[in-house]
The first five atom37 places (N, CA, C, CB, O) and aatype in JSON, in Angstrom:
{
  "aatype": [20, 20, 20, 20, 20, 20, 20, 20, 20, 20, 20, 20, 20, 20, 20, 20, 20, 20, 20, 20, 20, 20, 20, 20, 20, 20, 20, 20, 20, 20, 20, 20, 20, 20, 20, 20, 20, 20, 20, 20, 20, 20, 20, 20, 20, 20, 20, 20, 20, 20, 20, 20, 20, 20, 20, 20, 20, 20, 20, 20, 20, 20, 20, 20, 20, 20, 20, 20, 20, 20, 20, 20, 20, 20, 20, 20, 20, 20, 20, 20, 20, 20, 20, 20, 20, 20, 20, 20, 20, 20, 20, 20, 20, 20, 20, 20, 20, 20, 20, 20, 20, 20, 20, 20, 20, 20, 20, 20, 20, 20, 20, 20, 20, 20, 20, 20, 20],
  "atom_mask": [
    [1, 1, 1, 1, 1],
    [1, 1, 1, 1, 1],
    [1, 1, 1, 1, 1],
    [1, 1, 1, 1, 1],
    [1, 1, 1, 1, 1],
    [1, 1, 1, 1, 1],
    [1, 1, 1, 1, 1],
    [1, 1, 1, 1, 1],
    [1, 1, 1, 1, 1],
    [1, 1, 1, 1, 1],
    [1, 1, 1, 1, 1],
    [1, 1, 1, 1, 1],
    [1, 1, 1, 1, 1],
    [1, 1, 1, 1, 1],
    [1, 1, 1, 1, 1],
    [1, 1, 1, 1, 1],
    [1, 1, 1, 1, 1],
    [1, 1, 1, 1, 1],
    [1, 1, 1, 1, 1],
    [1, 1, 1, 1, 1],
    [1, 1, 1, 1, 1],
    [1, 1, 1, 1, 1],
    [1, 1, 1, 1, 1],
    [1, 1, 1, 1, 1],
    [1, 1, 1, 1, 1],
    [1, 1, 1, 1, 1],
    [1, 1, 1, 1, 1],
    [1, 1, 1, 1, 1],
    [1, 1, 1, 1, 1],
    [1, 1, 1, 1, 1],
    [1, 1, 1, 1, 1],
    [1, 1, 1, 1, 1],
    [1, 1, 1, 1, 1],
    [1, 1, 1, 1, 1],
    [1, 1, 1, 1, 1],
    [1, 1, 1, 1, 1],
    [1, 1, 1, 1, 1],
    [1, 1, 1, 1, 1],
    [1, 1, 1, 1, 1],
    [1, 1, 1, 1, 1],
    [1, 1, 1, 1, 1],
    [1, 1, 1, 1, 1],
    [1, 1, 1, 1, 1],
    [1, 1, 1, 1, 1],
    [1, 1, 1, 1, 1],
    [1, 1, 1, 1, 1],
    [1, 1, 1, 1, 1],
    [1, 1, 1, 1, 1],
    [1, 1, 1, 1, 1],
    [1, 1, 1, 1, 1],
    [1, 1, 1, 1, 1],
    [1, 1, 1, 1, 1],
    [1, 1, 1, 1, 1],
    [1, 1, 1, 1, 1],
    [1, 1, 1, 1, 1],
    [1, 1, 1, 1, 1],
    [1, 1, 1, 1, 1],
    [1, 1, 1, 1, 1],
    [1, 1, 1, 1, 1],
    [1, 1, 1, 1, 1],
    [1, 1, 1, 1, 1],
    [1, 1, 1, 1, 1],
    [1, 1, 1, 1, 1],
    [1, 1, 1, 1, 1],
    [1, 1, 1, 1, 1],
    [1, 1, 1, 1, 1],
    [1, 1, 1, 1, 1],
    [1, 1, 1, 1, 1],
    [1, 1, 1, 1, 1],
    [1, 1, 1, 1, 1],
    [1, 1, 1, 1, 1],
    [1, 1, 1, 1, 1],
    [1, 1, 1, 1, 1],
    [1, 1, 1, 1, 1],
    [1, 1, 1, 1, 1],
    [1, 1, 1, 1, 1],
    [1, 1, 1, 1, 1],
    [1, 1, 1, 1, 1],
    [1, 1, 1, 1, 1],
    [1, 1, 1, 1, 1],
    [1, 1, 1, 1, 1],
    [1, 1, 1, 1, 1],
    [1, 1, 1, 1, 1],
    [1, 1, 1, 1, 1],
    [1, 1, 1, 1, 1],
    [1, 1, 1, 1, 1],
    [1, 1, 1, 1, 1],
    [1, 1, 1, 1, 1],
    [1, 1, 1, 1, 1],
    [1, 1, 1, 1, 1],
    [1, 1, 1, 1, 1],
    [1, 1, 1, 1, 1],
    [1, 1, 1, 1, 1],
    [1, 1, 1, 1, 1],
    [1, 1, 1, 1, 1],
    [1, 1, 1, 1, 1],
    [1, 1, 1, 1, 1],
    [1, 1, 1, 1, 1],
    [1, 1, 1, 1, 1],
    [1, 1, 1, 1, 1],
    [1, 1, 1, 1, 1],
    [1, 1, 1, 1, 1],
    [1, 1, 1, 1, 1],
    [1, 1, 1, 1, 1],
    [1, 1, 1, 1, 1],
    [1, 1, 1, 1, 1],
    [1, 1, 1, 1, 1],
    [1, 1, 1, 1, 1],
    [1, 1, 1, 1, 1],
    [1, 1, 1, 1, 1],
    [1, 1, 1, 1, 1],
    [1, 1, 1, 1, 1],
    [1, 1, 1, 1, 1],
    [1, 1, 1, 1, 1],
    [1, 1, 1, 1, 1],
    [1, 1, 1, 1, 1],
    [1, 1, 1, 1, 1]
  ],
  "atom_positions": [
    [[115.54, 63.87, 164.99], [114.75, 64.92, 164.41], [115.61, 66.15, 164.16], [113.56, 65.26, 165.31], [115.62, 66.58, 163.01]],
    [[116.24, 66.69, 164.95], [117.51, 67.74, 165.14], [118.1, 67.57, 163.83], [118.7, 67.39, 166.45], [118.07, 68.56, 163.09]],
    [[118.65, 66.46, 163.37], [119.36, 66.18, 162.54], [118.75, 66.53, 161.43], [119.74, 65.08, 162.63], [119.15, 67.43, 160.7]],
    [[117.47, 65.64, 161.18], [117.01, 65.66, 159.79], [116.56, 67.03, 159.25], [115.88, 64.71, 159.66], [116.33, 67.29, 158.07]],
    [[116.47, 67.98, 160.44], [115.74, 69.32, 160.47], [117.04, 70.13, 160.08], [114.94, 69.78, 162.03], [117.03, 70.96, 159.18]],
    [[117.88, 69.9, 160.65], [119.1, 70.8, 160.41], [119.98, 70.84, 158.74], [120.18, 70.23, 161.61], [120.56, 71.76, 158.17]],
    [[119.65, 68.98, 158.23], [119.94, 68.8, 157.28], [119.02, 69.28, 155.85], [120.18, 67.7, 157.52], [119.46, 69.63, 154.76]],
    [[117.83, 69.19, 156.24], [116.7, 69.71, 155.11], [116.44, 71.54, 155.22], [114.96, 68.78, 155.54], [115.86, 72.26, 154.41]],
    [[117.03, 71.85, 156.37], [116.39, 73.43, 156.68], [116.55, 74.48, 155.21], [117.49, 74.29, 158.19], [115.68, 75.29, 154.9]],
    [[117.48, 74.33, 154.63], [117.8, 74.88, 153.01], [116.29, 74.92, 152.06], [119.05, 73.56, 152.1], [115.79, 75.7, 151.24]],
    [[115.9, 73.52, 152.75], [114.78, 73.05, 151.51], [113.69, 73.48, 151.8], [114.49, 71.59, 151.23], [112.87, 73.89, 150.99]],
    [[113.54, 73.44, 153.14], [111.75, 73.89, 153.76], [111.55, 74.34, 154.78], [110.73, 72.92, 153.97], [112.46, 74.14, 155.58]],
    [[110.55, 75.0, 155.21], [110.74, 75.71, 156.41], [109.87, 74.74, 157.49], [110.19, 77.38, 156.24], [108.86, 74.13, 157.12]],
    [[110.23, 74.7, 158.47], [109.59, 74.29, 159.4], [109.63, 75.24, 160.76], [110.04, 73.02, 159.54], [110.46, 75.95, 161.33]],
    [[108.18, 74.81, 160.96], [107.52, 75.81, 162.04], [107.12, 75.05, 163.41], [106.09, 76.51, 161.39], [107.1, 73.82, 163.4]],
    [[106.78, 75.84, 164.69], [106.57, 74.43, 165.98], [106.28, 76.01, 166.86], [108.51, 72.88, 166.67], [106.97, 77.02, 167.02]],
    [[104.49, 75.45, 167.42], [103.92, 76.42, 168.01], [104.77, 76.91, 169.77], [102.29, 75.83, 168.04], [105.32, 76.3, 170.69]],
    [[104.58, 77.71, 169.58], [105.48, 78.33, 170.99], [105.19, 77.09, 172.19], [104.69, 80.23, 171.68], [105.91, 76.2, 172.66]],
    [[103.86, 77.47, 172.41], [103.36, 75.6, 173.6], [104.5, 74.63, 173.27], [101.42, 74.36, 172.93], [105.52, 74.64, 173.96]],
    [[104.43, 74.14, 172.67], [105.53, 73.01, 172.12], [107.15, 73.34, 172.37], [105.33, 72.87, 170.39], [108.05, 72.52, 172.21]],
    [[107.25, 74.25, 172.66], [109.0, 74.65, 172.64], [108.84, 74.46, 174.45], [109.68, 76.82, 171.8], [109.25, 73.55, 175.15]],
    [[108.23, 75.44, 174.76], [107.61, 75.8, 176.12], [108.07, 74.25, 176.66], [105.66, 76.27, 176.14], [109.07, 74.05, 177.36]],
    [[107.02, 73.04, 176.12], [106.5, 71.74, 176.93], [108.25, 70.82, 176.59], [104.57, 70.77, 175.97], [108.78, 70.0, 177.34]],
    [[108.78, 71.34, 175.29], [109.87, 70.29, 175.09], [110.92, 70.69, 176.26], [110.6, 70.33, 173.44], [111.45, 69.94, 177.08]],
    [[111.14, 72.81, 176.03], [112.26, 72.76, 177.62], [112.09, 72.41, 178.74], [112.69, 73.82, 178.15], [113.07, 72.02, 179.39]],
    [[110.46, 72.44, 179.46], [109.63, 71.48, 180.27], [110.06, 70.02, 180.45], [108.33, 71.43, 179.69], [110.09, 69.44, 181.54]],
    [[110.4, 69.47, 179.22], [110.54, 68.01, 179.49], [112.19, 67.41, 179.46], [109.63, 67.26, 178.31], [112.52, 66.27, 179.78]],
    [[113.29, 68.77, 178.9], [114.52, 68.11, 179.18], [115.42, 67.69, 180.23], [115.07, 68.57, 178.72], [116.35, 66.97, 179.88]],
    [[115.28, 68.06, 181.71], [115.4, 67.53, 182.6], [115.11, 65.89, 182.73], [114.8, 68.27, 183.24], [116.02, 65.09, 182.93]],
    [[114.17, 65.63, 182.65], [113.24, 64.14, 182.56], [114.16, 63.66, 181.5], [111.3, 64.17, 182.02], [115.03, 62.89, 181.92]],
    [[114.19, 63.93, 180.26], [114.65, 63.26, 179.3], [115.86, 62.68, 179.35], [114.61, 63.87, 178.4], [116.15, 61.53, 179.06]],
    [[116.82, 63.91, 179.91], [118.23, 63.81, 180.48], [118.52, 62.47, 181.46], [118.48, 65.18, 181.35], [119.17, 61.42, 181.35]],
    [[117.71, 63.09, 182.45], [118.04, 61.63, 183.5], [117.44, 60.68, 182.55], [117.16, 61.49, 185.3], [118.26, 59.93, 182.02]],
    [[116.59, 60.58, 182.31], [115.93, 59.37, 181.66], [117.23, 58.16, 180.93], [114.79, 60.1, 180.29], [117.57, 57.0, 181.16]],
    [[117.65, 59.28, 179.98], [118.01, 58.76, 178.7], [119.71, 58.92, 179.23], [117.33, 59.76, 177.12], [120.55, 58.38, 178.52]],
    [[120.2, 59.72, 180.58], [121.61, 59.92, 181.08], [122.54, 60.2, 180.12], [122.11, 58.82, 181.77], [123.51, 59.58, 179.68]],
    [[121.98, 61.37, 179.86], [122.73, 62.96, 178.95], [122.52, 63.42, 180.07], [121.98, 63.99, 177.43], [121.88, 62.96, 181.02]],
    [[123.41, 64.9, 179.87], [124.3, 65.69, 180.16], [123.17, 67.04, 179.88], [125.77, 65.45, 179.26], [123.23, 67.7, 178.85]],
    [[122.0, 67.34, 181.13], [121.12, 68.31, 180.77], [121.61, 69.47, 179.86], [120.63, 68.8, 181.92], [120.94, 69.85, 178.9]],
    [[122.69, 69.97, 180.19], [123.3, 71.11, 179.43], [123.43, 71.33, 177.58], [124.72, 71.05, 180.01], [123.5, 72.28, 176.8]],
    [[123.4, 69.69, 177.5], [123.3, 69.3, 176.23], [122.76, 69.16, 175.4], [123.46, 68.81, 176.07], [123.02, 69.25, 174.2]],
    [[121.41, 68.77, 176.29], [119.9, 68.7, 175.94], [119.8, 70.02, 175.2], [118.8, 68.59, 177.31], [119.64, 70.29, 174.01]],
    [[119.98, 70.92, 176.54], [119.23, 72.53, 176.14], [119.9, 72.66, 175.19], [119.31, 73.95, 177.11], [119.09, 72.48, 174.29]],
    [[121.17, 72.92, 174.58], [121.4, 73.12, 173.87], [121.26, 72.57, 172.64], [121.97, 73.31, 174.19], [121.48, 73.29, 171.67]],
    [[121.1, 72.0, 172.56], [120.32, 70.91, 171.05], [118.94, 71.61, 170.65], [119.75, 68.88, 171.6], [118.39, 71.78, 169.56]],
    [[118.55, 71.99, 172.11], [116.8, 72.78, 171.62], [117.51, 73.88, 171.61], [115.11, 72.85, 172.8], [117.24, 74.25, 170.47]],
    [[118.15, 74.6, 171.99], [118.3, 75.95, 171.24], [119.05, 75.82, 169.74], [119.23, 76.99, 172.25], [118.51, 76.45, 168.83]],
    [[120.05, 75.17, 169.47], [120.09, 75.07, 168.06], [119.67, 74.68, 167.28], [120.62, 74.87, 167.72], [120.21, 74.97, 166.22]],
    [[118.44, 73.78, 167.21], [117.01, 73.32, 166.48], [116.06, 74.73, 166.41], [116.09, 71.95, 167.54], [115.44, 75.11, 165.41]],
    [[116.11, 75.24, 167.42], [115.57, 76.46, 167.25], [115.74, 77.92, 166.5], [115.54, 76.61, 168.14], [114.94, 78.83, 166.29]],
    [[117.56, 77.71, 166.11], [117.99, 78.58, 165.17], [117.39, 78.48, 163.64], [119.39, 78.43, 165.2], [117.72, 79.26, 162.75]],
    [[116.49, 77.4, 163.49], [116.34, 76.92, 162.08], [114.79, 77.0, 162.08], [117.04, 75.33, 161.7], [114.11, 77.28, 161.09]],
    [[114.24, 76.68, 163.48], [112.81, 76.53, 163.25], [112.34, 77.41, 163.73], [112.18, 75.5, 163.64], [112.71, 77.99, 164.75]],
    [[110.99, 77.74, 162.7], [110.5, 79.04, 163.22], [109.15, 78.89, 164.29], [110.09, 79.95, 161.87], [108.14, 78.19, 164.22]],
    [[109.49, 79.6, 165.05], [108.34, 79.51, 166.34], [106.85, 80.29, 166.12], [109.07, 80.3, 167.79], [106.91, 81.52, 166.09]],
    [[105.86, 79.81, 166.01], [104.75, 80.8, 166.14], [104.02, 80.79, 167.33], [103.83, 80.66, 165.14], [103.51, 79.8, 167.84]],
    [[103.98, 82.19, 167.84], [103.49, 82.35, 168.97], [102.08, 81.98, 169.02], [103.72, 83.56, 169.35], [101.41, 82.0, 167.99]],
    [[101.46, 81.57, 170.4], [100.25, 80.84, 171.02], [99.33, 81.89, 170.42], [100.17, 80.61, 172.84], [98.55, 81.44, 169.58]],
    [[99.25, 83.43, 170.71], [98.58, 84.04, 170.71], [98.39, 84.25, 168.94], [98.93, 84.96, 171.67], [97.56, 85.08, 168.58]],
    [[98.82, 83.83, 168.35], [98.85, 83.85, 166.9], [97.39, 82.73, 166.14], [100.61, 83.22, 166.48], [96.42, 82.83, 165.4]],
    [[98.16, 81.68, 167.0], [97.24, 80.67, 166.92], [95.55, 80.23, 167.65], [98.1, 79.86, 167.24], [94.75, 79.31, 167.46]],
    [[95.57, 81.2, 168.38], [94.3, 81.45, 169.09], [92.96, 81.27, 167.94], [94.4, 83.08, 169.79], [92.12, 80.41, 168.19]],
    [[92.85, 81.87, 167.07], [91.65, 82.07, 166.19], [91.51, 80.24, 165.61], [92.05, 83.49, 164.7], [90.4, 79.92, 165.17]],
    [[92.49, 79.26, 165.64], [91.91, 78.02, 165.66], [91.85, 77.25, 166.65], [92.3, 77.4, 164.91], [91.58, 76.06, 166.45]],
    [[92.06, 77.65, 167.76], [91.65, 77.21, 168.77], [90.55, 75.35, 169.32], [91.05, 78.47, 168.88], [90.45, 74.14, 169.55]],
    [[90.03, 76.9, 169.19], [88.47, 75.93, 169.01], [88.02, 74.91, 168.46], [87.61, 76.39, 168.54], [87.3, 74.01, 168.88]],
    [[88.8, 75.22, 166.89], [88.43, 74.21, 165.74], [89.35, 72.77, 166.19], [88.95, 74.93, 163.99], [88.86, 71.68, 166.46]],
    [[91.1, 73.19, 166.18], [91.74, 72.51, 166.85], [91.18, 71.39, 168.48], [92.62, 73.55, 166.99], [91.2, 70.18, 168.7]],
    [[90.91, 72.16, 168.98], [90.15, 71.09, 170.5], [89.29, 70.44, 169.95], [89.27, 71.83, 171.91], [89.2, 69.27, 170.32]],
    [[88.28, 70.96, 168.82], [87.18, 70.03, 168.63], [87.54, 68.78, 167.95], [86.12, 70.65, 167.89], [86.86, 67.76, 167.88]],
    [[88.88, 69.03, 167.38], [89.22, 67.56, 166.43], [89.93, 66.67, 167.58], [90.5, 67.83, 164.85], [89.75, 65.47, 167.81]],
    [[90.86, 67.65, 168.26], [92.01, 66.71, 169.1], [91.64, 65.99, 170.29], [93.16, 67.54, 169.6], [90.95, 66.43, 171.22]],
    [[92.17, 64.83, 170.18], [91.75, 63.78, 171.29], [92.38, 64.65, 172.88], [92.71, 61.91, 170.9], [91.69, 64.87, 173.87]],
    [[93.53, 64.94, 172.75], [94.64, 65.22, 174.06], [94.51, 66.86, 173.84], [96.62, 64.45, 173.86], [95.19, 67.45, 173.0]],
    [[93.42, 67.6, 174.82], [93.67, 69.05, 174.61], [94.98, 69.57, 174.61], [93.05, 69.75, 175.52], [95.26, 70.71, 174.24]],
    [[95.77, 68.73, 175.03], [97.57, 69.84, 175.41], [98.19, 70.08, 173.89], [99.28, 68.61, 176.6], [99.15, 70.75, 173.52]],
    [[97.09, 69.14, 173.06], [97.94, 68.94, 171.72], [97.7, 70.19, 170.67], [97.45, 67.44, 170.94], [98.34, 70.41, 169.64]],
    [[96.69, 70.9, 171.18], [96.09, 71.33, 170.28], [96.52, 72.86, 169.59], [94.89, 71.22, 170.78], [95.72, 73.54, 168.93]],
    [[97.92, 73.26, 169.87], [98.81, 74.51, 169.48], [98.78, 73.87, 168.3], [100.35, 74.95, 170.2], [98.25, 74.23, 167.25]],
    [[99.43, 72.82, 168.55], [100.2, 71.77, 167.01], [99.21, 71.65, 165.58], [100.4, 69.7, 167.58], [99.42, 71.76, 164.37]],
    [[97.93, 71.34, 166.48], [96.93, 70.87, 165.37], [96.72, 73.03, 165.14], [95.01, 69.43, 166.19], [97.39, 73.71, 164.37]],
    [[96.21, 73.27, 165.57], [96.03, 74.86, 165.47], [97.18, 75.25, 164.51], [96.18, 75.73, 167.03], [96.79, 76.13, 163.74]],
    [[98.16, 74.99, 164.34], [99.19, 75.58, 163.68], [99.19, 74.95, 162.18], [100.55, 75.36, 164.49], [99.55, 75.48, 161.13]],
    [[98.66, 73.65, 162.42], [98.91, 72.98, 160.78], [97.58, 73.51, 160.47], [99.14, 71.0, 160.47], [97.71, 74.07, 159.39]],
    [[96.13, 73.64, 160.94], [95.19, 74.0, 160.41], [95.47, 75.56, 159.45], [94.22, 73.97, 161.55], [95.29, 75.67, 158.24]],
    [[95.95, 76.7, 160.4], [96.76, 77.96, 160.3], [97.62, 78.0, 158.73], [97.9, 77.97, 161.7], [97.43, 78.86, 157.87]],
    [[98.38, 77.07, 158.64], [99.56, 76.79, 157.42], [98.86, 76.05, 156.51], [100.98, 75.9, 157.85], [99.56, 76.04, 155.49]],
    [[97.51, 75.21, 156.26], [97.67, 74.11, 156.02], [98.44, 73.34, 155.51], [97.14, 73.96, 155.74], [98.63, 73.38, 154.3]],
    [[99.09, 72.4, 156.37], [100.45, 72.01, 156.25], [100.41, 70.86, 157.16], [101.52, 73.13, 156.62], [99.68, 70.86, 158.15]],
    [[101.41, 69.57, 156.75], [101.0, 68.28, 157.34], [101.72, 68.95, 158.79], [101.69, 66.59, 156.51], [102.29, 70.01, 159.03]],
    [[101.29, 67.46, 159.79], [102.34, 67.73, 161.18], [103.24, 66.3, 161.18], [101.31, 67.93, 162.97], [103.0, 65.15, 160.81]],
    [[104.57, 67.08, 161.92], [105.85, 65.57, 161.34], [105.31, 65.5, 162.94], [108.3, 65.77, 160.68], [105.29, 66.56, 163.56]],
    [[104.83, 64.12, 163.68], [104.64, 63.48, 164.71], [104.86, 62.44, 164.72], [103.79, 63.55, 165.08], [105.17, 61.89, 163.66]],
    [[104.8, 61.67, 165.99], [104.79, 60.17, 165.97], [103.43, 59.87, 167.05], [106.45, 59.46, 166.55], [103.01, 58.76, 167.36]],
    [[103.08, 60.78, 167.36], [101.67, 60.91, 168.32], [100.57, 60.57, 167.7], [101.32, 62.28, 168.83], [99.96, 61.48, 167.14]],
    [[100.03, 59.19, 167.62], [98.76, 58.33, 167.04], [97.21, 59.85, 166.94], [98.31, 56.56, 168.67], [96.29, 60.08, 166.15]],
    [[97.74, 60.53, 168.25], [96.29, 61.6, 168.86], [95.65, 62.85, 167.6], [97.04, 62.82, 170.54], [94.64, 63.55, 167.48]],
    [[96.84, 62.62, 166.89], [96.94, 63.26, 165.36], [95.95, 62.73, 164.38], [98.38, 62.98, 164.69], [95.08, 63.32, 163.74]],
    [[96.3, 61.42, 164.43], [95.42, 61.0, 163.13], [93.67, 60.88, 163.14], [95.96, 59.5, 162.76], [93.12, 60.16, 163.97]],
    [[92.95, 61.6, 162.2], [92.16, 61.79, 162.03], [91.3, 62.69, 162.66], [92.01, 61.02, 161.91], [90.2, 62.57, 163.2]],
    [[92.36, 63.99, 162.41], [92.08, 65.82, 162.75], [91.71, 66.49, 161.26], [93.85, 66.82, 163.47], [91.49, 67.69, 161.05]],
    [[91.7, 65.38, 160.28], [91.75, 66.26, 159.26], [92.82, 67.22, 158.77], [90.88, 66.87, 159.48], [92.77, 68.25, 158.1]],
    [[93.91, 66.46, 159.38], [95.29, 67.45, 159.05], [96.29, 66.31, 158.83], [95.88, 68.64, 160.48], [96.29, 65.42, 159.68]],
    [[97.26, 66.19, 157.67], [97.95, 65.22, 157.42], [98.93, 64.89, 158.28], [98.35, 65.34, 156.39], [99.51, 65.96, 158.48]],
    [[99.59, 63.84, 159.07], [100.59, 63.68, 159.81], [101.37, 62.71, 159.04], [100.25, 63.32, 161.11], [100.98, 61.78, 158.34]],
    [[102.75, 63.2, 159.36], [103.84, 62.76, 158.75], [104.95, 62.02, 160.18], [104.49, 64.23, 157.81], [105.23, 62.53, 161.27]],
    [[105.3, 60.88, 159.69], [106.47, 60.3, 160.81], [107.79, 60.6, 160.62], [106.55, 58.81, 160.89], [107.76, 61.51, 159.79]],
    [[108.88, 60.38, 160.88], [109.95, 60.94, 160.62], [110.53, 60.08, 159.62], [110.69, 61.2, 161.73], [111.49, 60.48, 158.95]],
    [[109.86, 58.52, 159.41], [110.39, 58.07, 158.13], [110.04, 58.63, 156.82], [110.12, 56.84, 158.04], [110.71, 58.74, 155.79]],
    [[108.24, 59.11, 157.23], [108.04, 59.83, 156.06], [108.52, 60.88, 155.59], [107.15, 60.04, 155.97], [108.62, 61.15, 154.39]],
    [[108.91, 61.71, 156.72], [110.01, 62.88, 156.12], [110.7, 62.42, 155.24], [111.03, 63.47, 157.01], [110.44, 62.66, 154.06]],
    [[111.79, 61.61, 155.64], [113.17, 61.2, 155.2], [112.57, 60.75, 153.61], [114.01, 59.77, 156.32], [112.94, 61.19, 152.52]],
    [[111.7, 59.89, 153.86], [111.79, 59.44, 152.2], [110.62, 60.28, 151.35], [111.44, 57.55, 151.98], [110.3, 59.74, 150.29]],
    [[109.81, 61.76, 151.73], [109.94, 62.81, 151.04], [110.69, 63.15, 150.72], [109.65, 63.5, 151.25], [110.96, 63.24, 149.52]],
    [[111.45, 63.52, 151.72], [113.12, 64.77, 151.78], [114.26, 63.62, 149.83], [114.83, 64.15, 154.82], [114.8, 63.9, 148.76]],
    [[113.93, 62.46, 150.68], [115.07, 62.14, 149.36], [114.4, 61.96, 148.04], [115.97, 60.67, 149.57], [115.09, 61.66, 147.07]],
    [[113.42, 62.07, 147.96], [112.57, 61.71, 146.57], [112.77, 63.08, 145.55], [110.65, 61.44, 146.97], [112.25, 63.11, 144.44]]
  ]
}
């Protein structure tokens, strides 16, 4: 994702609700051992993904809230859905909990063969 984001950033902007940055530095420890990288490496990959993507804060996203929980299966999800409702604008996921919020979700193949079309 890093990649494809870093490579398209010229073309489009992409955005990722503050929760979501929050839950990903939350989860690079885990990932690290998991996957046996080099935590230091991790973080840094999310901070330079982050030079490109723009963050919108929680409190921004508050006023869809509501609308967001009422569609989303997994309440933790619901910055994400709140943010594409906000933009209307698809969400690039691979999280099934997406589909059928009434908000388009995109996989990362579908990026790629937007991005090259």
């Amino acid at each position: 994702m890093r990649t494809l984001i870093a490579k398209y950033a010229d073309r489009e902007d992409f955005f990722v609700a503050e929760a979501n940055v929050a839950e990903a530095a939350d989860y690079i420890a885990d990932l690290a051992r998991e996957k046996n990288l080099d935590e230091e490496v991790c973080t840094n990959a999310l901070l330079s993904l982050m030079r490109v993507v723009q963050m919108v804060e929680d409190t921004v996203l508050e006023s869809a809230r509501d609308k967001a929980l009422a569609r989303i299966r997994d309440a933790d999800d619901w910055p994400a859905l709140a943010l594409g409702l906000q933009l209307e604008c698809a969400i690039w996921t691979e999280d099934k909990d997406f589909f059928g919020t009434g908000i388009a979700t995109w996989t990362s193949r579908t990026v790629v063969r937007y991005m090259n079309s």
